[in-house]
Z-matrix of the N, CA and C atoms (Angstrom, degrees):
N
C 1 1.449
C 2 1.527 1 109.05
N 3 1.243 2 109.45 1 139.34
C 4 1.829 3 96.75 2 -174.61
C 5 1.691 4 86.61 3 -135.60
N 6 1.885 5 105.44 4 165.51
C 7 1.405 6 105.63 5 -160.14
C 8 1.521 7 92.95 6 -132.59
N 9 1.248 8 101.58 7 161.81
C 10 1.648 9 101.47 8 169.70
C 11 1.514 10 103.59 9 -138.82
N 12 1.488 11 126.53 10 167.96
C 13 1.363 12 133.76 11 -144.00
C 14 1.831 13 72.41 12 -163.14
N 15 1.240 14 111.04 13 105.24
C 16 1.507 15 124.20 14 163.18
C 17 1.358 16 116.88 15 -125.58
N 18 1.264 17 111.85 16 150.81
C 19 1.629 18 140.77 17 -175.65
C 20 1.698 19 121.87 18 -116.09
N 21 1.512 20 126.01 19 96.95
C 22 1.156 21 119.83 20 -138.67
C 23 1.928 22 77.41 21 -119.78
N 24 1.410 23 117.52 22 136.26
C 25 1.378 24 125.33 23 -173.37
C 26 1.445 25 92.70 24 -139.00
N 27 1.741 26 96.06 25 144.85
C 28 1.422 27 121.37 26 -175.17
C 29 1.337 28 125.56 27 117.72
N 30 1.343 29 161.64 28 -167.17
C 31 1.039 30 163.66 29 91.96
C 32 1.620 31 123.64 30 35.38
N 33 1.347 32 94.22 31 46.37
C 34 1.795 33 87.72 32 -159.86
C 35 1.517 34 95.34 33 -115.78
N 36 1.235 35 133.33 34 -22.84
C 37 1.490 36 126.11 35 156.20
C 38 1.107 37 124.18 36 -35.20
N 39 1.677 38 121.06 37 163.00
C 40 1.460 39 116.39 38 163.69
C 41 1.787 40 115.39 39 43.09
N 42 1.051 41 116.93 40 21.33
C 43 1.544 42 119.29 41 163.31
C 44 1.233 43 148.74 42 -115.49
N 45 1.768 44 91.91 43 -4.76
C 46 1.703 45 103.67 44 -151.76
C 47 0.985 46 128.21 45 87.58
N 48 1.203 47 106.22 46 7.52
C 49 2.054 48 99.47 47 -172.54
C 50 1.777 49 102.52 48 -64.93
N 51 1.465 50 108.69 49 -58.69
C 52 1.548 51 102.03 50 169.72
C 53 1.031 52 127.61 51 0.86
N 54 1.659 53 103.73 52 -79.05
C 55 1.474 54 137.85 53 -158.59
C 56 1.859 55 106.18 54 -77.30
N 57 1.476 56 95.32 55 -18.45
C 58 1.725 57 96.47 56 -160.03
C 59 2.242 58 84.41 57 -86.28
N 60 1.611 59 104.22 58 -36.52
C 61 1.099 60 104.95 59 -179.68
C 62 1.568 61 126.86 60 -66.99
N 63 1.474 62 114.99 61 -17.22
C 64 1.551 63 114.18 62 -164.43
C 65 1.604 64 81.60 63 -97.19
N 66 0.863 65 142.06 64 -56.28
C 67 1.758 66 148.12 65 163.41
C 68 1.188 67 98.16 66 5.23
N 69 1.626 68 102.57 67 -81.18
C 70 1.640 69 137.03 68 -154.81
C 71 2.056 70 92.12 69 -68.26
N 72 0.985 71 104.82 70 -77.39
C 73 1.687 72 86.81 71 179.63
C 74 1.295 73 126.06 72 -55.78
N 75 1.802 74 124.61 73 -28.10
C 76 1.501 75 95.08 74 -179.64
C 77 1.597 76 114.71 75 -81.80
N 78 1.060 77 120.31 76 10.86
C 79 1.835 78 134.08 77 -175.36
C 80 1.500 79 85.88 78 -92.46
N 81 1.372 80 136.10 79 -44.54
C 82 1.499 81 120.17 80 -168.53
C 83 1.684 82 103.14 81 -104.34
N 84 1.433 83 101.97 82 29.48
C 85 1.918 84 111.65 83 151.64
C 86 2.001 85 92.60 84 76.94
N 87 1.164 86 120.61 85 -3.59
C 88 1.314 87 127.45 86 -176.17
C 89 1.520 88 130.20 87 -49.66
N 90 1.484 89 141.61 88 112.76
C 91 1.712 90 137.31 89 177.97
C 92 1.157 91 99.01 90 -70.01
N 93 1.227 92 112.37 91 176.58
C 94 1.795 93 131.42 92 171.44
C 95 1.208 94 132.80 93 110.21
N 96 1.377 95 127.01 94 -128.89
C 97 1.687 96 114.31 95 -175.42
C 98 1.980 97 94.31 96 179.69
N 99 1.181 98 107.45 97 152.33
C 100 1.463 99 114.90 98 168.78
C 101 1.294 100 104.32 99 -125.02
N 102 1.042 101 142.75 100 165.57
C 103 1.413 102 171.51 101 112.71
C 104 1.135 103 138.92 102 -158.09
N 105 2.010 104 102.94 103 165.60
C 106 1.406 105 113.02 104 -159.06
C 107 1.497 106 112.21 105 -50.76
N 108 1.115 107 127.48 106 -167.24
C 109 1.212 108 147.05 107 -149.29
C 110 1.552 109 119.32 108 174.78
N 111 1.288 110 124.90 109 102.83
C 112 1.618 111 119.85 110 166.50
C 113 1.169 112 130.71 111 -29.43
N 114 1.387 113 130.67 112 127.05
C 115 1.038 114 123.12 113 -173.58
C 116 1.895 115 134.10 114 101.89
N 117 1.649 116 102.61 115 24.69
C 118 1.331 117 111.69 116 -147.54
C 119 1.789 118 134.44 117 47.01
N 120 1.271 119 120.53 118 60.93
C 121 1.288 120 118.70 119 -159.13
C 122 1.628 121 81.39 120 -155.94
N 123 1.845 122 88.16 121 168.79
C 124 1.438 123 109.47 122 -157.65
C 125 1.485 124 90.24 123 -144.66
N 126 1.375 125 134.10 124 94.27
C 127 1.491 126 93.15 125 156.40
C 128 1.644 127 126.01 126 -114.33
N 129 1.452 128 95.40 127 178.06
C 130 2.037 129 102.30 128 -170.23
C 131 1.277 130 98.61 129 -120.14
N 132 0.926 131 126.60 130 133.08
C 133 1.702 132 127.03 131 112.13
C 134 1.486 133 146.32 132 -116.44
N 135 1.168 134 94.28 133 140.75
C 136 1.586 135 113.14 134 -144.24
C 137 1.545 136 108.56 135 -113.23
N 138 1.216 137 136.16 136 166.17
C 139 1.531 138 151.84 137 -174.38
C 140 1.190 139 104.39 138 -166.59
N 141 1.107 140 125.52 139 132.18
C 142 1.367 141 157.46 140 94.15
C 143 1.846 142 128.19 141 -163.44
N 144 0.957 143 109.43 142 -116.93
C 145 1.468 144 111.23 143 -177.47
C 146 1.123 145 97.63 144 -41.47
N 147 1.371 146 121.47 145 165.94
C 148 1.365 147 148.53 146 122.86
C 149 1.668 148 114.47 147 -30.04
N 150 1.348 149 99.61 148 -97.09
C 151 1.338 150 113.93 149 150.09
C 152 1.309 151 122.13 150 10.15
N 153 1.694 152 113.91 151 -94.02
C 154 1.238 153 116.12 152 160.56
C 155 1.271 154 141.26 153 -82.20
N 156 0.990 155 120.51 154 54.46
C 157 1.968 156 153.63 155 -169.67
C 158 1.690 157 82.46 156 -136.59
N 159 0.582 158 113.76 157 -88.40
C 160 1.633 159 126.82 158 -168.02
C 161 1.406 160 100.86 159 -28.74
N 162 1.817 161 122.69 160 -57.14
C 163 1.106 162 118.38 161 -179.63
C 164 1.265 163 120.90 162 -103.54
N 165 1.492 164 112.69 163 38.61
C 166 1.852 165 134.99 164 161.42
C 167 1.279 166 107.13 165 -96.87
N 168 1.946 167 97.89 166 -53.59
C 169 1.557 168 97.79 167 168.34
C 170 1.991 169 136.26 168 -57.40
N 171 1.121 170 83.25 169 -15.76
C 172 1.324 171 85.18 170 -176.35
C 173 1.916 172 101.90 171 -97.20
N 174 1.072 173 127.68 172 -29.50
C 175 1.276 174 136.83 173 179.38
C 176 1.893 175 96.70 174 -69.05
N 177 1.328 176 108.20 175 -41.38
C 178 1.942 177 103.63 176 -172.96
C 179 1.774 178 105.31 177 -75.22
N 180 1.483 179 117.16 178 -9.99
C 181 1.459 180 114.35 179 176.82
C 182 1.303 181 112.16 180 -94.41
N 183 1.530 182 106.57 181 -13.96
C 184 2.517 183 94.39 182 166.67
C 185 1.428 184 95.27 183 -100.75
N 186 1.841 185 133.65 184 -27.93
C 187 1.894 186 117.56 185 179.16
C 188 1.480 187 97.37 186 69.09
N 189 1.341 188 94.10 187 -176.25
C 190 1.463 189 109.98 188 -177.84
C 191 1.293 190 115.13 189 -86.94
N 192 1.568 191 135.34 190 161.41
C 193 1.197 192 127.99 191 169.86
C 194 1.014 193 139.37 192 -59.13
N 195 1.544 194 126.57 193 1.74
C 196 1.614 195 142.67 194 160.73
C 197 1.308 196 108.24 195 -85.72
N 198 1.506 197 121.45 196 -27.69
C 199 1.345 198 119.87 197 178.57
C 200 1.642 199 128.67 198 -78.41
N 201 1.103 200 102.35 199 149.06
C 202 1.513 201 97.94 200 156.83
C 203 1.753 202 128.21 201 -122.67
N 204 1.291 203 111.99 202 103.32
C 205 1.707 204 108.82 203 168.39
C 206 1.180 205 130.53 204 -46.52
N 207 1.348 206 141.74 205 112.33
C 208 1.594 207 117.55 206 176.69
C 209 1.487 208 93.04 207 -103.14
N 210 1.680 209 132.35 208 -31.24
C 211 1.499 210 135.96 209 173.22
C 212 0.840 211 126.37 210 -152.66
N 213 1.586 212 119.66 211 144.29
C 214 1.489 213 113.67 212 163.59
C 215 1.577 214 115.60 213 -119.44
N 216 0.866 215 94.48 214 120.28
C 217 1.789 216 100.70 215 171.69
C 218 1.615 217 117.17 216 -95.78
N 219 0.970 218 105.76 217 132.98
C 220 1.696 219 127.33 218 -163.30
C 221 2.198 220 134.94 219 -118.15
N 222 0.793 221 102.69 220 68.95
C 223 1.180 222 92.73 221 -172.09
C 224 1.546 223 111.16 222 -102.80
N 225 1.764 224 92.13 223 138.94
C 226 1.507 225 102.51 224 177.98
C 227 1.421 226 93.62 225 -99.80
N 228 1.963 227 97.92 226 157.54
C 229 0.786 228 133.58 227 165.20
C 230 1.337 229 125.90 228 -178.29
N 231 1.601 230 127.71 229 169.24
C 232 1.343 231 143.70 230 171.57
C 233 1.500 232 105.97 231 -16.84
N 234 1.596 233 117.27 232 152.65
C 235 1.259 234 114.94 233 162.19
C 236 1.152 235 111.70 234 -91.05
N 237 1.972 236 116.12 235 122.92
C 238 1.241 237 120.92 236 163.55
C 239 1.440 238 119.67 237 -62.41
N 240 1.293 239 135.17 238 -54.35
C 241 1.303 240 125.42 239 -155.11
C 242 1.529 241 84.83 240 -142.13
N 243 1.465 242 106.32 241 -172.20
C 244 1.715 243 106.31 242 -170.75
C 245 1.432 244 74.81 243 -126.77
N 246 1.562 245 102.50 244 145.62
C 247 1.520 246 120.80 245 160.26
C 248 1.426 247 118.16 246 -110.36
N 249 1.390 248 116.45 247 145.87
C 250 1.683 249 120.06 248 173.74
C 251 1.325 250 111.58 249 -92.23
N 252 1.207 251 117.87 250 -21.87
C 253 1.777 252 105.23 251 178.63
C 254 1.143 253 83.01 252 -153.26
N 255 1.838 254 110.17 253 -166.67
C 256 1.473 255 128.90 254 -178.44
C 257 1.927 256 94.51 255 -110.86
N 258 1.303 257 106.41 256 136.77
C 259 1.500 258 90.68 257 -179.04
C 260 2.094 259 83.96 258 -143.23
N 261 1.936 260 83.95 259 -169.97
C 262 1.138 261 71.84 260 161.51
C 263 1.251 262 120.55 261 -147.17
N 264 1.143 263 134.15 262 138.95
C 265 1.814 264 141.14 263 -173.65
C 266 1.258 265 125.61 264 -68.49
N 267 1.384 266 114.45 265 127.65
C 268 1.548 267 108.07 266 169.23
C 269 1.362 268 115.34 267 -135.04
């Protein structure tokens, strides 16, 4: 299982991005948690596939249609903790 720890910048407040994100990963079988972040930012971390990391990441760089992406920054690494679902943190 491999994890990623992403940083989503731009317009992602007040839009749903959250909600558009816990959607989008538990449909691609995904652990972890999203939330806001000071400063216009979003962040995720995520578990499972490869595979579908790859196509989370690519789903968190278009967001929802209220949003706007300007970046996502992405780093893989080790799994810290084990997650039971995808939720989201505040």
């Amino acid at each position: 299982m491999a994890e990623i720890n992403a940083l989503v910048f731009g317009r992602v407040h007040g839009v749903g991005f959250r909600y558009f994100t816990v959607q989008k990963a538990r449909k691609l079988g995904l652990n972890g948690f999203v939330k806001n972040v000071p400063g216009e930012k979003v962040e995720i971390v995520a578990q499972g596939s490869k595979e579908n990391l790859e196509l989370l990441i690519e789903i968190l760089k278009k967001g929802p249609c209220l949003g706007n992406v300007e970046e996502v920054k992405v780093e893989w690494r080790k799994e810290t903790k084990k997650f039971k679902e995808f939720s989201i943190e505040f």
